[in-house]
Backbone bond lengths (Angstrom), bond angles and torsions (degrees), N, CA, C in turn:
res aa  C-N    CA-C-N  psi(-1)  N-CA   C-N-CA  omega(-1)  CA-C   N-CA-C  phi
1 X - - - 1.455 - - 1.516 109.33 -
2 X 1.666 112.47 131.22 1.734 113.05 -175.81 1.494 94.57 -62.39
3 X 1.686 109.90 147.66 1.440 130.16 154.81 1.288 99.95 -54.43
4 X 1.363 105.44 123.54 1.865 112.88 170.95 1.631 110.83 -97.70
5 X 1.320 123.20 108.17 1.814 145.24 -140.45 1.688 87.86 -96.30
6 X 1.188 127.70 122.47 1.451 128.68 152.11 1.356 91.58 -71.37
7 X 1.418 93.62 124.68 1.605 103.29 162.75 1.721 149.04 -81.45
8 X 1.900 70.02 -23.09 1.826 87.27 -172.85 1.422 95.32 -101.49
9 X 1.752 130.79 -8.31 1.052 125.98 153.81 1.463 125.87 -63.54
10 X 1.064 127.68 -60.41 1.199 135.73 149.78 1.749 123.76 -42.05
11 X 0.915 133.16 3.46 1.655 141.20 124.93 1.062 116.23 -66.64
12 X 1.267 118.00 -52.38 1.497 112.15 159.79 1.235 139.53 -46.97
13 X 0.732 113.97 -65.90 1.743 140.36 134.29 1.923 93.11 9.52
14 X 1.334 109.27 -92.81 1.341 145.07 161.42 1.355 111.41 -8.22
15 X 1.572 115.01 -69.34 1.201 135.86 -176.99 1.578 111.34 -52.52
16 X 1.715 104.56 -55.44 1.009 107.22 163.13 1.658 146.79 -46.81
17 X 1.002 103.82 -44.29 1.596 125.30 142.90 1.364 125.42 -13.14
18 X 1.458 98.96 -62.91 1.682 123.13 -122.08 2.383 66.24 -105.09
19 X 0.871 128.33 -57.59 1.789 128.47 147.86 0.915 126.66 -16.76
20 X 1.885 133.22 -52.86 0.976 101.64 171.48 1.968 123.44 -111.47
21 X 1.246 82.30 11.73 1.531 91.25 157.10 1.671 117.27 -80.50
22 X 1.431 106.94 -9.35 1.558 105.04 176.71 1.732 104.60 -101.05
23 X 1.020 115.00 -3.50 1.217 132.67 -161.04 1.820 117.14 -96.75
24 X 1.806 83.94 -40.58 1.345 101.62 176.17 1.481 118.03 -94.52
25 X 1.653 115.07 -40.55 1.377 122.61 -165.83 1.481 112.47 -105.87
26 X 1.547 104.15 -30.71 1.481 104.88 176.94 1.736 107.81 123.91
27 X 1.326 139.98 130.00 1.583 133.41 168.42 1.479 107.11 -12.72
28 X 1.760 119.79 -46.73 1.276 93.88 -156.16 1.793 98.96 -103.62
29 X 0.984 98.91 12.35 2.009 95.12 152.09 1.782 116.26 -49.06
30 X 1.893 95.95 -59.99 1.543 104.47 -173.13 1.864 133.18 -33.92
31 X 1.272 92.29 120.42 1.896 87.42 -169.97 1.794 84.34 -159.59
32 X 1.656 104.15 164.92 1.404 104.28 174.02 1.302 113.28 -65.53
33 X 1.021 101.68 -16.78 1.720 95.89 -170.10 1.408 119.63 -80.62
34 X 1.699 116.50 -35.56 1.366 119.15 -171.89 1.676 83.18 -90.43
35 X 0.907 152.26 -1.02 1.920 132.56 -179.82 1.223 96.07 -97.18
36 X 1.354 119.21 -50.10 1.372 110.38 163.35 1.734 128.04 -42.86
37 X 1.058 126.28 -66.78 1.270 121.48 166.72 1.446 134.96 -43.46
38 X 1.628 103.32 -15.55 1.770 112.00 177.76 1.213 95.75 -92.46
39 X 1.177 144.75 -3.17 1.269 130.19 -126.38 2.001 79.68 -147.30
40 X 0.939 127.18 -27.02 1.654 140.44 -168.50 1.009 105.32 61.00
41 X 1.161 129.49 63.55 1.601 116.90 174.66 2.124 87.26 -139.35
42 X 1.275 110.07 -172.53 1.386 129.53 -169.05 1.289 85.18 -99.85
43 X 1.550 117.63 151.29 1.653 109.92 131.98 1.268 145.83 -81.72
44 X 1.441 104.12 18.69 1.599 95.40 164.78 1.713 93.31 -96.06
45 X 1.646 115.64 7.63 1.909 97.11 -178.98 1.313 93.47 -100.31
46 X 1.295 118.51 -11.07 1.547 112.49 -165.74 1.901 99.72 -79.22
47 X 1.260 105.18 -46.86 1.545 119.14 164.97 1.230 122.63 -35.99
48 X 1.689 112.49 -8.57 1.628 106.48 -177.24 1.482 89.17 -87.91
49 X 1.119 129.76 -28.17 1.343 128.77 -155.75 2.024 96.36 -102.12
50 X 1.168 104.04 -48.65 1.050 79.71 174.72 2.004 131.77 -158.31
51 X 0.885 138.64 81.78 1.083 167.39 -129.80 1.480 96.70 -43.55
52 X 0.988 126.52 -70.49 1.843 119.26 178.43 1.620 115.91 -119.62
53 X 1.038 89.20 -167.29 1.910 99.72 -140.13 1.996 73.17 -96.74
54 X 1.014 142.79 42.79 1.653 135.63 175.18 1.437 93.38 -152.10
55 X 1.475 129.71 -17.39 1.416 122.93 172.28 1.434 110.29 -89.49
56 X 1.560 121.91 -20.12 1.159 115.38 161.45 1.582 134.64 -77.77
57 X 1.482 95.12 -22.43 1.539 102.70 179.97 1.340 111.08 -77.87
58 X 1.504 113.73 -39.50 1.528 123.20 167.86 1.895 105.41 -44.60
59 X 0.816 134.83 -48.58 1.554 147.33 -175.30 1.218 102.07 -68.76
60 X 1.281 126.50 -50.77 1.680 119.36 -163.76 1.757 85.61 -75.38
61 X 1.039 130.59 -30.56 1.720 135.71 -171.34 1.398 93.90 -72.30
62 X 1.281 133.97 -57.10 1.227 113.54 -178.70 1.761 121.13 -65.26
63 X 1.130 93.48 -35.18 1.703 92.75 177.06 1.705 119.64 -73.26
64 X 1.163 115.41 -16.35 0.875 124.61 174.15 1.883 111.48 -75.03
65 X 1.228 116.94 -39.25 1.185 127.76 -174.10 1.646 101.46 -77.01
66 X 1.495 117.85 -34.28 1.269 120.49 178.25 1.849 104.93 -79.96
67 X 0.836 121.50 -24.89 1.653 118.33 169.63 1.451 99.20 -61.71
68 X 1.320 122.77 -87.66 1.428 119.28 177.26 1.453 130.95 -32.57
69 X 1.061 120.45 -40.99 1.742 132.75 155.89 1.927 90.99 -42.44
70 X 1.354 123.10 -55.58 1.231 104.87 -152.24 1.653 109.05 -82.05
71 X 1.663 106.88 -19.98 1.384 112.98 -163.87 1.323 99.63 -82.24
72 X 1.403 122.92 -17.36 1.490 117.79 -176.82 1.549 107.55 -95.93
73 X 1.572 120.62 -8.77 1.277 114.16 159.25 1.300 135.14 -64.86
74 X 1.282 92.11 -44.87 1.713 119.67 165.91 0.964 115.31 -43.11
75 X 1.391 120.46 -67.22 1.710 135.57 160.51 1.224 115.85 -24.10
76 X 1.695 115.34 -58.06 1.567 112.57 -174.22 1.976 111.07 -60.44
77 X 0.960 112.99 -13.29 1.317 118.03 -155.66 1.519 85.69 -99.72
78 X 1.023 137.70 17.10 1.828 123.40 172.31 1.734 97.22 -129.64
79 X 1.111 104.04 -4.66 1.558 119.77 177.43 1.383 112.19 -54.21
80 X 1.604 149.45 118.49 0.896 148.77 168.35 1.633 121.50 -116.40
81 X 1.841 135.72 149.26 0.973 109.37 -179.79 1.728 145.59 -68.34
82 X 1.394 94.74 11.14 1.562 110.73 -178.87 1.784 100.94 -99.35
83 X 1.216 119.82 4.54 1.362 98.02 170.50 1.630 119.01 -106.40
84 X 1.174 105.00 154.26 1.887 120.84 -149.40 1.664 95.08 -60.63
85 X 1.168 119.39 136.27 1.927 98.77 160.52 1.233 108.90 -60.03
86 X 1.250 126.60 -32.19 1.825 100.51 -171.15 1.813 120.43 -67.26
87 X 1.764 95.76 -16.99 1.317 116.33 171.15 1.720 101.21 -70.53
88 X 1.068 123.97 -35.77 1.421 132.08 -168.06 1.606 121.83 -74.30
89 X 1.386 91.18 -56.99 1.440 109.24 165.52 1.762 125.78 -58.31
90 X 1.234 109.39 -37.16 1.439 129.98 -164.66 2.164 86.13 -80.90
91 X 1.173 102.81 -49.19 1.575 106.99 178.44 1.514 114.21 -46.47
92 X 1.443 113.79 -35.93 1.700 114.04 -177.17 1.017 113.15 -92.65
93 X 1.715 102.41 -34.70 1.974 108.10 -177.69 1.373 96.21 -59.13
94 X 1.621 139.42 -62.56 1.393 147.82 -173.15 1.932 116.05 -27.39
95 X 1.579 99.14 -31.85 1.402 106.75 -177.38 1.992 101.96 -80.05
96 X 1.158 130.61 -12.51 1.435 121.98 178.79 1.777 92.91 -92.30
97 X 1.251 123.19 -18.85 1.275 114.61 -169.70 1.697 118.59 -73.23
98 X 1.617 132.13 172.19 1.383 122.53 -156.83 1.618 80.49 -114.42
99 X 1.692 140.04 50.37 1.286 140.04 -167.23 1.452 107.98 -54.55
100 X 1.714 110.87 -38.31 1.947 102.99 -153.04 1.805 74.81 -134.82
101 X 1.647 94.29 -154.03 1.189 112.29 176.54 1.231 141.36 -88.21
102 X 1.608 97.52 -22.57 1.479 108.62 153.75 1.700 124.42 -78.82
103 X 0.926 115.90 -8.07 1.491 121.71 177.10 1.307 115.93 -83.54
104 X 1.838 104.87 -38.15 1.487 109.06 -170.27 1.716 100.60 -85.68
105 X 1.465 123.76 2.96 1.543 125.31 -165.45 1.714 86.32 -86.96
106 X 1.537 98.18 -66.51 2.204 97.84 168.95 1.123 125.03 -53.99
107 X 1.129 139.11 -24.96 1.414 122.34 150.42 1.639 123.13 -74.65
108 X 0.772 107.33 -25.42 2.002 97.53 162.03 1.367 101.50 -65.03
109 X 1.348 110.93 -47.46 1.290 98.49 173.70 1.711 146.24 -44.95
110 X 1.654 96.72 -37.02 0.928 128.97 160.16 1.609 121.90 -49.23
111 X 1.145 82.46 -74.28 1.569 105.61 173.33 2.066 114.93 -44.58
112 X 1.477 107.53 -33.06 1.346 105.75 -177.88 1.653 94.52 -86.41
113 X 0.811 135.10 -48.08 1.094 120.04 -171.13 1.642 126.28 -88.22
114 X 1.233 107.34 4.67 1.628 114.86 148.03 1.334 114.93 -71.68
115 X 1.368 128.73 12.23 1.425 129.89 177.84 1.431 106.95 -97.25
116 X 1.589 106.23 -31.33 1.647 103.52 -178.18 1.253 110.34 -49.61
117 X 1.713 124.03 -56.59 1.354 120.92 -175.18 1.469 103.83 86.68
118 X 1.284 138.10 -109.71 1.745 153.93 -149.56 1.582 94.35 -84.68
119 X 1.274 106.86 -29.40 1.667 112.41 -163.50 1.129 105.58 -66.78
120 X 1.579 118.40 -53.35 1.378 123.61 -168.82 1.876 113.74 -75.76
121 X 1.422 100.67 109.50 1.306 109.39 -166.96 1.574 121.11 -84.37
122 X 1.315 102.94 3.31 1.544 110.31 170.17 1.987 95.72 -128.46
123 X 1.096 115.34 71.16 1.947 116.89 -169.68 1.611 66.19 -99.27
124 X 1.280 122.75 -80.93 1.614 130.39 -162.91 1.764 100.58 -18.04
125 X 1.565 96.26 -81.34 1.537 108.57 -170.48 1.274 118.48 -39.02
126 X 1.740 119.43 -31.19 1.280 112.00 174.85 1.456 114.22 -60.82
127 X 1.104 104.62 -57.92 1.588 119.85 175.20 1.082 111.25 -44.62
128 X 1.093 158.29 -95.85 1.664 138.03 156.76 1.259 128.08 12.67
129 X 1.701 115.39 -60.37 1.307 107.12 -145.95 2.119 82.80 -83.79
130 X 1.087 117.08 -26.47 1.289 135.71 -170.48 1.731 95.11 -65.42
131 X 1.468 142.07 -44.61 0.909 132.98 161.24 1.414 121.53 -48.49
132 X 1.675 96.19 -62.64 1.728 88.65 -173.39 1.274 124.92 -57.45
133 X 1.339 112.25 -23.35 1.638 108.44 179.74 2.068 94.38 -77.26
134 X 1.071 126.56 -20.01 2.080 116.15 158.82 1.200 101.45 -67.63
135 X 1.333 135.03 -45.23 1.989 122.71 -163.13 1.972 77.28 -77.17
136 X 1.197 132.31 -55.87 1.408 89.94 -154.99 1.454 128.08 -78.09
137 X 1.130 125.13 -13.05 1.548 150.89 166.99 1.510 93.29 -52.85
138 X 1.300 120.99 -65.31 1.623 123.98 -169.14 1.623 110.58 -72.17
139 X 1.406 107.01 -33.50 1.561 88.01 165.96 1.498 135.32 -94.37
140 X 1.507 109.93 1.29 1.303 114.80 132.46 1.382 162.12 -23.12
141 X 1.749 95.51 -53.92 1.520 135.45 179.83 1.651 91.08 -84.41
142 X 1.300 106.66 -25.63 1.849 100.91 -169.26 1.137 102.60 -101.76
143 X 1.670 133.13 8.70 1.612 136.01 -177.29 1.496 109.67 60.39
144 X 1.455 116.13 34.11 1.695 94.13 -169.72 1.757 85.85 -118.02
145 X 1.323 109.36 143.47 1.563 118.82 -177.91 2.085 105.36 -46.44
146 X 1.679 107.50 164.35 1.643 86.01 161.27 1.354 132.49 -112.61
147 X 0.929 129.33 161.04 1.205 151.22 -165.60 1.613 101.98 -41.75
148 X 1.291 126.82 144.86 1.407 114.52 173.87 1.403 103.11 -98.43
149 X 1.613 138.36 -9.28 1.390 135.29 142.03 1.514 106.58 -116.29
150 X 1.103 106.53 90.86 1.465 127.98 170.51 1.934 109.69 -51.22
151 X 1.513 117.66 -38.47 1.221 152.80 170.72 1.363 102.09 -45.65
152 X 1.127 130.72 -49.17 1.628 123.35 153.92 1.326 121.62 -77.06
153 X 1.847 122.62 169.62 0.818 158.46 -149.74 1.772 88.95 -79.06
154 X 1.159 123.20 122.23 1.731 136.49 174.21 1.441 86.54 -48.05
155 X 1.071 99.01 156.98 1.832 115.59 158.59 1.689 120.57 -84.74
156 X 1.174 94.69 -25.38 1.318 115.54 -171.00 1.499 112.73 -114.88
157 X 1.445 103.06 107.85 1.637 123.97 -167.70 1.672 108.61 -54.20
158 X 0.912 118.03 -37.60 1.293 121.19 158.10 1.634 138.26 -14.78
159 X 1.687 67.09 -80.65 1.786 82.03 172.51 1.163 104.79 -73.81
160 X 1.327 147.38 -60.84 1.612 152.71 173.24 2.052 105.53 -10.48
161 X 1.539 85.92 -62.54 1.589 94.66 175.57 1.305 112.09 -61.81
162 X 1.191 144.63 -39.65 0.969 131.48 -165.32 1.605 118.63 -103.41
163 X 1.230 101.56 -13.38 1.248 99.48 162.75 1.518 126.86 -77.51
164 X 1.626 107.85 -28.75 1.795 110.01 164.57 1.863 108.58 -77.16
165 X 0.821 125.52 -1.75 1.410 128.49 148.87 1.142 120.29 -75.47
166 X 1.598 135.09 -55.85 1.295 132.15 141.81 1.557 135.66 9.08
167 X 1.499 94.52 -92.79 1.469 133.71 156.83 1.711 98.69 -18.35
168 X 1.553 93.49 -85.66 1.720 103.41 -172.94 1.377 115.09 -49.74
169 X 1.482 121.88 -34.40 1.483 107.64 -177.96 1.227 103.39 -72.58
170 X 1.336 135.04 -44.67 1.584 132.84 -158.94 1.258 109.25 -68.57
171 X 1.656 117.57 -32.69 1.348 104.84 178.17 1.762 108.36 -78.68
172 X 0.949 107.23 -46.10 1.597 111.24 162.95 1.497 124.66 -25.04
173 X 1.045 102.55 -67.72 1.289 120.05 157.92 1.622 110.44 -45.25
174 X 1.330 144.64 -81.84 1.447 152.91 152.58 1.786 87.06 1.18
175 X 1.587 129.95 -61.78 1.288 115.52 -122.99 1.834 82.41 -87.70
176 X 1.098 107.93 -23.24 1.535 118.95 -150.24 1.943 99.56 -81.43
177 X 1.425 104.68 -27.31 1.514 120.20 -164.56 1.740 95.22 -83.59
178 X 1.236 119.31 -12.51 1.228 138.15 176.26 1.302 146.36 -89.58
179 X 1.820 87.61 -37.52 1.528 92.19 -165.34 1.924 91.80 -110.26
180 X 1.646 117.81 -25.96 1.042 116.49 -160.19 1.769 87.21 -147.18
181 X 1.281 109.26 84.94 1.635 136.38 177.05 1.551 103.25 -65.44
182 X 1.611 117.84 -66.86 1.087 109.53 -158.06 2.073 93.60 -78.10
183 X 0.897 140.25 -48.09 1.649 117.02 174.38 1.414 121.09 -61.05
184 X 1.203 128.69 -3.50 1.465 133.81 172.94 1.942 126.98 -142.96
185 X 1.843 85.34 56.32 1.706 85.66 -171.10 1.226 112.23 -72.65
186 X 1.402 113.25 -169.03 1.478 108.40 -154.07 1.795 110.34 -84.04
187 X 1.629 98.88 -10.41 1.650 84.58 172.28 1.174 111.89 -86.85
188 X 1.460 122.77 -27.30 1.661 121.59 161.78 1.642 129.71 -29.39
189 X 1.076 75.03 -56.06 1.510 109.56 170.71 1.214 127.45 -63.02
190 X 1.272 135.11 -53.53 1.785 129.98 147.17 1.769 118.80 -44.79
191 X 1.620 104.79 -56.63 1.330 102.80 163.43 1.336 123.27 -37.66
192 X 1.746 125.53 -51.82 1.642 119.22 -178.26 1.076 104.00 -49.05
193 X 1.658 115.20 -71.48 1.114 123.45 -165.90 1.502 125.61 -52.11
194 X 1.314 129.31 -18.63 1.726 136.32 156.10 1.544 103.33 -56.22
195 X 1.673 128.67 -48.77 1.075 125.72 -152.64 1.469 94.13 -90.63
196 X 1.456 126.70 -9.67 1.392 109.39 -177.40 1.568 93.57 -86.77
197 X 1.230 116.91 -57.70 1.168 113.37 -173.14 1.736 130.02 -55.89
198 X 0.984 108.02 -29.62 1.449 114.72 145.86 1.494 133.63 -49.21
199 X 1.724 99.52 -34.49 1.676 101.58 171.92 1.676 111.63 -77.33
200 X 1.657 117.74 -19.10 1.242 107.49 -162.53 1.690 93.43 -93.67
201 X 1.201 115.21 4.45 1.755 122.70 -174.35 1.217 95.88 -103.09
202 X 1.467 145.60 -19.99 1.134 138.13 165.44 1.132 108.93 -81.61
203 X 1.496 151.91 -44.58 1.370 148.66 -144.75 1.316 86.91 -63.88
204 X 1.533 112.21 148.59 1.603 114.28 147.47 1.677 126.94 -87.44
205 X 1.081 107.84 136.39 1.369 125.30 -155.59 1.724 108.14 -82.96
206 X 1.256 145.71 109.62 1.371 130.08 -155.98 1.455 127.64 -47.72
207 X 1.314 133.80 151.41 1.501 105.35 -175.18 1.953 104.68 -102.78
């Protein structure tokens, strides 16, 4: 009887791979040939799944975005009403951050496939969905309910501003947890990010 192959497991599978060869060698390791080989398979088997070395990175990008979707669900569910928003906020922002080793494997990931540029046919959508989760964190810190399309532009200039301040520190932060580990380890690094977010919970908001 034929072995019956999960397929979308075995992308996974793949993805995984295709991580710690970015993990170990660097974005520009990635090729069919070296994901294939972490992965033990040939590249003409890896080719069933996926044809070039930008359709795989696109995939590890989506799965990667779907891990974090899940780790910040998880998160909400230990959430109680005695904990601080800046405690709250800092809990979801923490999931875009490169904290351990699996975090810093998706952001290389990240990072390789911000090279495609034109290729990546959801670059926009990331960017969006990556905002709205800053407008809702920031209008949190500002007590104002959220948005039922968070995905647009706040009404309130406020939050708008401070959420592209947001944005910029966290990735900032991301680049710094990366490039210069030992001046910005990861408890450094939660600490900033409480004290920024605490400053944007203090500002007063215009009336």
């Amino acid at each position: 009887m034929p072995k019956i192959v999960d397929h979308e497991e075995r992308r996974r599978e793949l993805a995984e791979a295709l991580w710690r060869v970015i993990a170990s060698s660097g974005p520009q390791a990635v090729s069919i040939r070296t994901v294939a080989a972490e992965a033990g398979l040939s590249a003409g088997a890896l080719r069933h799944y996926f044809q070039t070395r930008e359709e795989l990175l696109l995939f590890a990008m989506d799965l990667s975005e779907e891990r974090v979707r899940r780790r910040m669900a998880e998160y909400s569910l230990t959430l109680t009403p005695e904990v601080p928003m800046v405690e709250r906020a800092a809990g979801f922002a923490e999931q875009m951050l490169p904290l351990d080793e699996t975090r810093r494997a998706e952001y290389r990931a990240w990072e390789a496939t911000g090279t495609l540029g034109a290729m990546d046919p959801r670059a926009e959508e990331r960017w969006i969905q990556q905002r709205s989760l800053y407008r809702r964190l920031v209008g949190g810190l500002g007590g104002l309910p959220p948005l039922e399309e968070p995905e647009q532009v706040h009404p309130d200039p406020w939050v708008e501003t401070w959420s592209e301040y947001l944005h910029t520190y966290i990735d900032g932060l991301a680049l710094q947890l990366m490039v210069t580990p030992t001046q910005v380890p990861p408890k450094a690094a939660r600490a900033r990010l409480r004290a920024f977010l605490a400053h944007i919970e203090n500002q007063k908001r215009p009336s």
